[in-house]
N, C-alpha and C positions, 0 to 999 in steps of 0.2 A: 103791406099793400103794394106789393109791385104790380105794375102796369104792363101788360102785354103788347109789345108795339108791334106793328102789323111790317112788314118791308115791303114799301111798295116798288112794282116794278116801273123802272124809268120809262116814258113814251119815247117812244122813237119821236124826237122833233125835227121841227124842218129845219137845213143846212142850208146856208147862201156862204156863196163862194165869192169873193172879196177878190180882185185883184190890182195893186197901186202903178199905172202906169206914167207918171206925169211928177216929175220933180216938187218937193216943195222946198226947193231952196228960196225961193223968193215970196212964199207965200208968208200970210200971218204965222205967230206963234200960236195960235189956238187951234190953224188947221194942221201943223206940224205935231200936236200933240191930239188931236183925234187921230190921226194915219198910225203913230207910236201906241195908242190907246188898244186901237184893230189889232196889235202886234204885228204890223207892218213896220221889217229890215231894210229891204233890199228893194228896186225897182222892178217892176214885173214880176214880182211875187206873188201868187196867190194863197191868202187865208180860209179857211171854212169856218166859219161861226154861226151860232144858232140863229136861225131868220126870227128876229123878235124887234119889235118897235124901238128899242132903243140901236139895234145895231142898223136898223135900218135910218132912226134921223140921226146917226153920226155921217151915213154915207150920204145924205142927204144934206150937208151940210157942205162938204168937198166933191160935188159930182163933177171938176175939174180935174183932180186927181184921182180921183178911184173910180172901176165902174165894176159893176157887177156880172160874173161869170158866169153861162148855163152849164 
């Protein structure tokens, strides 16, 4: 009794584009590890990650350091 599984095709979701401008050398270690989280390296970088409620109350949590790109 194998099961036929269907392959569904991927949605195109929506992208927001991340970028870290604002040091966290002196910030908390919680905000230092949402920025690492985003996989934000370098300053002035920008990331593209899926717009979805978690990635957006990470940025929400740091909107000292990150702000979001159109």
């Amino acid at each position: 009794m194998a099961k036929e599984t269907k392959k569904e095709t991927k949605k195109e979701t929506k992208k927001v584009k991340i970028q870290w401008y604002r040091s966290a050398i002196a910030a908390p270690e919680k905000h230092k590890v949402i920025v690492r989280s985003l996989g934000l390296t370098r300053l002035n970088q920008v990331v593209e990650r899926p717009d979805t409620p978690a990635i957006r109350g990470m940025v929400a949590k740091i909107p000292h350091l990150l702000r979001i790109v159109e």
